[in-house]
C-alpha positions as CSV (number, residue, x, y, z in Angstrom):
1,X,1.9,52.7,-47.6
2,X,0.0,49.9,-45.9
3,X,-2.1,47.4,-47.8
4,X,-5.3,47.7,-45.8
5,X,-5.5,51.5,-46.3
6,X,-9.1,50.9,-48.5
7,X,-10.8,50.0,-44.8
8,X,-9.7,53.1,-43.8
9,X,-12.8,55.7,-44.9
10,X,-15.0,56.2,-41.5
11,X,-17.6,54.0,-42.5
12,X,-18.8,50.3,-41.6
13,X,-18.7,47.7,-44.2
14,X,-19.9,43.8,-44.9
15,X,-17.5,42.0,-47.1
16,X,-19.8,39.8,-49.3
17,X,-17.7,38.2,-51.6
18,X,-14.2,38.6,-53.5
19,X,-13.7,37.3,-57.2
20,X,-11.2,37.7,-59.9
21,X,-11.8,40.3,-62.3
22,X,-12.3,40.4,-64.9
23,X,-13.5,36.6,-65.7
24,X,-11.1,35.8,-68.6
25,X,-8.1,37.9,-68.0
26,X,-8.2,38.3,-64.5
27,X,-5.9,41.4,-63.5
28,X,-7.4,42.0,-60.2
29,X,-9.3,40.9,-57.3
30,X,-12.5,42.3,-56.6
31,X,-14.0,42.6,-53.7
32,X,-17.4,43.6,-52.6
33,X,-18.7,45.2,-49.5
34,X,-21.9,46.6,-48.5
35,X,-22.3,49.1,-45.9
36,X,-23.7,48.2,-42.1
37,X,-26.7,50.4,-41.4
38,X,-28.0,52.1,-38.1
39,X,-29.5,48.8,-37.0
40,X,-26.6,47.1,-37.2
41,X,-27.2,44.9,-40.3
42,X,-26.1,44.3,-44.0
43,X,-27.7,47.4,-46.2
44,X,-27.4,47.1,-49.9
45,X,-28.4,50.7,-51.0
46,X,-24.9,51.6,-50.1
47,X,-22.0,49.3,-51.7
48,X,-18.1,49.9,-51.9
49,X,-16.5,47.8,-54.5
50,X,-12.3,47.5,-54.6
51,X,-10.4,46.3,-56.8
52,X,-6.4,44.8,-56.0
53,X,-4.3,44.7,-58.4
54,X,-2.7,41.2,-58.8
55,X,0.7,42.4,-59.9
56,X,1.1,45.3,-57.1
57,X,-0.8,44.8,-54.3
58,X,-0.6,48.3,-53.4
59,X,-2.3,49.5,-56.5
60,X,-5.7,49.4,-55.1
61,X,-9.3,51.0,-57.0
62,X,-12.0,51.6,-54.9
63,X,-15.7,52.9,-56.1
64,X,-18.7,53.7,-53.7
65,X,-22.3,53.4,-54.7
66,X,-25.5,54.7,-53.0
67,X,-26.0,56.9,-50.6
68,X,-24.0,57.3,-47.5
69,X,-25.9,58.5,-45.2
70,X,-27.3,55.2,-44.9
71,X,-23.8,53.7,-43.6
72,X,-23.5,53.4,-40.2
73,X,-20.3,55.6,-39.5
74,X,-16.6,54.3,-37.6
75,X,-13.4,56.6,-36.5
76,X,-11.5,53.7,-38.0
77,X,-13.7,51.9,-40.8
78,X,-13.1,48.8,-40.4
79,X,-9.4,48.8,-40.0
80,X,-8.5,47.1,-36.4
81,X,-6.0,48.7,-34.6
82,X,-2.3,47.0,-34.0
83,X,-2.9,45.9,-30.6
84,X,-6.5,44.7,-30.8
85,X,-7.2,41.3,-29.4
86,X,-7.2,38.7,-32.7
87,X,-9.9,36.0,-32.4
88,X,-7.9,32.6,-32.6
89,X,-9.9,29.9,-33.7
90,X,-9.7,26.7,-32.2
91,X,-9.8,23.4,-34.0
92,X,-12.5,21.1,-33.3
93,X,-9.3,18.3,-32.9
94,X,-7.8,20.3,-29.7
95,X,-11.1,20.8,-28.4
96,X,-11.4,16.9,-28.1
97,X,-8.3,16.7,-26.4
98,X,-9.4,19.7,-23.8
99,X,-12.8,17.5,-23.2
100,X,-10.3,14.3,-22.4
101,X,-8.2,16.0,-20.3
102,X,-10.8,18.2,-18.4
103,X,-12.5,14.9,-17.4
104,X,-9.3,13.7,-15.3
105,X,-7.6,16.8,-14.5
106,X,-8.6,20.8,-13.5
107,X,-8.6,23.2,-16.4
108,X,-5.4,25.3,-15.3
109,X,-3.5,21.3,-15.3
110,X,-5.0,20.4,-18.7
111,X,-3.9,24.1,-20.5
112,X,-0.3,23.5,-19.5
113,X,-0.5,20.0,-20.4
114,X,-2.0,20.4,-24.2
115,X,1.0,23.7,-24.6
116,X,3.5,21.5,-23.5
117,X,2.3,18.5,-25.8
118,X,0.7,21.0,-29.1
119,X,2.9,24.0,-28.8
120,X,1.4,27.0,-29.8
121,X,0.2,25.7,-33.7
122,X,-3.1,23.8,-31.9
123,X,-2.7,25.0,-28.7
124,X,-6.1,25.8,-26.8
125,X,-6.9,29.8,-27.1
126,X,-6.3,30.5,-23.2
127,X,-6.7,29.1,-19.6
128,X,-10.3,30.0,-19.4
129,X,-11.2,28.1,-22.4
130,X,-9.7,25.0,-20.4
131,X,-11.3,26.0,-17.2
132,X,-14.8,26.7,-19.4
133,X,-14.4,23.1,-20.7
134,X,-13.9,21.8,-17.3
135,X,-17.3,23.4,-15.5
136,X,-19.1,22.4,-18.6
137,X,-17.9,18.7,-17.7
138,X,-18.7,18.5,-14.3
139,X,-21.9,20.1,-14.7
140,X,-23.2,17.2,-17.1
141,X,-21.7,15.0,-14.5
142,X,-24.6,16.0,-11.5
143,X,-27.4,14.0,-11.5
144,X,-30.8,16.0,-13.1
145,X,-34.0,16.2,-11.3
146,X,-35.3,13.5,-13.8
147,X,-32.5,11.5,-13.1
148,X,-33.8,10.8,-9.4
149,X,-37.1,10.8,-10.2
150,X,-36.3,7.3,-12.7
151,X,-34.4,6.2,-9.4
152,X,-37.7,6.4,-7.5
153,X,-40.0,4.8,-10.1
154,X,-36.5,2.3,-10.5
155,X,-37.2,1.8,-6.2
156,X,-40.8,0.9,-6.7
157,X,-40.0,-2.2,-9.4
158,X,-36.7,-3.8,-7.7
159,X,-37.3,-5.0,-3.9
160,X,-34.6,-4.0,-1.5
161,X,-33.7,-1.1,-3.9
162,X,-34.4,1.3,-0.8
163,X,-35.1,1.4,2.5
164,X,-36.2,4.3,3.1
165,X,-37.7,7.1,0.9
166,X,-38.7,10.2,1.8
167,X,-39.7,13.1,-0.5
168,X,-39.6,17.1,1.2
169,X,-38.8,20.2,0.0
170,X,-35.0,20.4,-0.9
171,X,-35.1,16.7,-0.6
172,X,-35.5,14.0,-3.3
173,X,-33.7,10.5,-2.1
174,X,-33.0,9.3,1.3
175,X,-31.3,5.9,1.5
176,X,-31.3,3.9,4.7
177,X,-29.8,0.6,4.7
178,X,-30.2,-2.4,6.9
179,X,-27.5,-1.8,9.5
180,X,-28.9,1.6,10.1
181,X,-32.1,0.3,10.8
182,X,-31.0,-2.6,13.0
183,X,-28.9,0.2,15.0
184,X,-31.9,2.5,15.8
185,X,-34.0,-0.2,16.4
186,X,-31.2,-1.6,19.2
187,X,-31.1,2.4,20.5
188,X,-35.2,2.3,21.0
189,X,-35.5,-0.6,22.7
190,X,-33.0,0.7,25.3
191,X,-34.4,3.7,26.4
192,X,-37.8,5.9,26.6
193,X,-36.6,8.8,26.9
194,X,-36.2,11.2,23.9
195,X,-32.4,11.2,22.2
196,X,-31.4,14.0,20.1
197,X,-29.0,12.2,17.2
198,X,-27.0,14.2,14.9
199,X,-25.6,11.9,12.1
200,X,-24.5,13.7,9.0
201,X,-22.9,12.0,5.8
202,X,-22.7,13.1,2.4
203,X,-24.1,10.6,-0.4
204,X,-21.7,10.3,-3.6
205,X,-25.6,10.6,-5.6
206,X,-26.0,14.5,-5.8
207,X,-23.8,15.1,-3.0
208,X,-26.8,15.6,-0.8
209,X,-26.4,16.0,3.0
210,X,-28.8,15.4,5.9
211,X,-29.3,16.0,9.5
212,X,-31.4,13.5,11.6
213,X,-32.6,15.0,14.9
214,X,-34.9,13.5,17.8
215,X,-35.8,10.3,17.6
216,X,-38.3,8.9,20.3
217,X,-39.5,5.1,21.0
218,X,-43.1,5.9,20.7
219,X,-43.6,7.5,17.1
220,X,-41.8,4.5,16.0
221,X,-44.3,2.2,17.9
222,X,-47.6,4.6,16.9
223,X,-46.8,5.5,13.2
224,X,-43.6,2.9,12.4
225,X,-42.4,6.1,10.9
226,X,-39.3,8.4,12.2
227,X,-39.8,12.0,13.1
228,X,-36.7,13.3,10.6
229,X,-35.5,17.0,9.9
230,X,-33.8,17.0,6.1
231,X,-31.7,19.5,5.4
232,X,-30.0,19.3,1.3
């Protein structure tokens, strides 16, 4: 005997509503289905209709309507098998804690954190929803395209915003600030000859990283410009 034994009949079904039956006796539960077709969607030429009765749930009516050859067929109907993986739904509640945590700690430090606080009634579903959460926070956390293009127009209104900027391919912002510039301009005066310079730094905007190579005295003096390879 089990009480899902009515899914059991080799054909896919839509449950579209479940009502007491009838209205002012009610003796049963009725519940509607209609079948799933060959396109994978809700067909109404073929309906099952059960009825549960409310003293023994076992006692169970069932009546088919339409034609089946329109119902898309299933080994299994739509019984799910003992072992098969149960959705768990997570309330919107723990999934503000996850999107607190995540934005202080990694994903696998903020799952063992929430388990140990919720337990398992609002615990988050796995580890990967945590790690999920936590991509999906530092992603909104690097700086858009758009982002740096407001900082250049933002460069153009405030004097002094930047020093130095210099748009190539792969490229958007380079920043130079005054000591820099007062140190290549003490290296110039001293010599004539050309002086390969390798200086690399990573900026905390974008995280974008740049090589600076041959610098000479004379294409500063001709085009008060430096000869710069960028590399992002």
């Amino acid at each position: 005997k089990n009480l899902d034994a009515y899914k059991f009949d080799k054909y896919a079904w839509k449950n579209t509503r479940r009502t007491p039956y009838p209205k002012n006796n009610p003796e049963f539960i009725k519940i509607y289905y209609s079948c799933v077709n060959a396109d994978k969607k809700k067909d109404g030429r073929c309906v099952k209709h059960v009825f549960i009765s409310k003293v023994n749930d076992l006692d169970v009516l069932v009546c088919y309507f339409g034609n089946f050859y329109i119902a898309e067929k299933r080994p299994h109907g739509n019984c799910r098998l003992e072992n098969s993986h149960v959705f768990h739904h997570t309330p919107a509640s723990t999934i503000a804690q996850i999107d607190e945590l995540v934005s202080k700690m990694p994903g696998a430090a903020a799952y063992k954190t929430l388990v140990a606080t919720n337990g398992d009634v609002e615990a988050p579903r796995n580890a990967a929803q945590c790690q999920y959460r936590r991509q999906k926070y530092l992603k909104n956390q690097k700086i858009t395209c758009d982002e740096i293009k407001n900082l250049i127009l933002l460069s153009y209104e405030l004097n002094g915003f930047y020093k130095l900027l210099q748009l190539q391919p792969e490229t958007s912002i380079v920043l130079m600030h005054d000591q820099m510039k007062q140190q290549f301009a003490n290296l110039l005066t001293k010599t004539k000859e050309i002086i390969p310079l390798y200086y690399d730094t990573t900026f905390s905007l974008g995280e974008i990283c740049f090589n600076t190579w041959f610098l000479t005295r004379d294409v500063f003096r001709k085009a008060n410009t430096s000869t710069c390879n960028f590399d992002a």
